[in-house]
C-alpha positions, 0 to 999 in steps of 0.5 A: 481513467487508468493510471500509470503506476510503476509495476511494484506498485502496480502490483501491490494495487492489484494484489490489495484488490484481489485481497491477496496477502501473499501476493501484496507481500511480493513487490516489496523488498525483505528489509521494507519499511511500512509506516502506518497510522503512526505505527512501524512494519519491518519485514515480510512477517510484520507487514503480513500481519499488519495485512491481514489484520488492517486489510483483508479483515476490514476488506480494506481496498485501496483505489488509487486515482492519483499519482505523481513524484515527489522529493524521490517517492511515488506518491499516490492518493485515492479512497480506500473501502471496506469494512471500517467505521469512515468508509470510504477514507481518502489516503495517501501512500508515499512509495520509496522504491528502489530496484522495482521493489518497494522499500519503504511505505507511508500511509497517511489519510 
């Protein structure tokens, strides 16, 4: 099943597969918010090395499977795997986008 993601979001997905930190910086804006596990990200330099640290040294990818609007954000769910202790973790991530970027981000799992 192929699921209907906006194109920042979309992107982000396929960028995050390949494993690719630069191109999973693109989709969001300069002054984005990434809450994760209770820590803060602001800004390209903080969420690359949350990405290269949590993400591709974990080989941590995410699969989405579901999607859907809710109170303003793309909220979407699926199995991340990789190289962690728990793999496969189900997560939520809850979007906030605004002119096709990305400017905020919730992971939850």
């Amino acid at each position: 099943m192929s699921l209907e993601l906006p194109t920042p979001i979309a992107a982000y997905v396929a960028a995050n597969a390949r494993l690719d930190v630069d191109d999973m910086l693109k989709p969001f804006a300069a002054d984005a918010v990434l809450r994760d596990n209770g820590a803060v990200f602001r800004g390209p330099a903080e969420l690359r090395q949350l990405f290269e640290a949590a993400v591709v040294a974990a080989r941590a990818i995410f699969t989405p499977d579901t999607v859907r609007h809710e109170d303003g954000k793309v909220v979407v769910e699926g199995p991340a795997h990789g190289d962690f202790k728990g793999s496969p973790i189900r997560f939520t991530y809850r979007f906030t986008l605004e002119n096709d970027t990305i400017t905020a981000l919730e992971i939850t799992a």
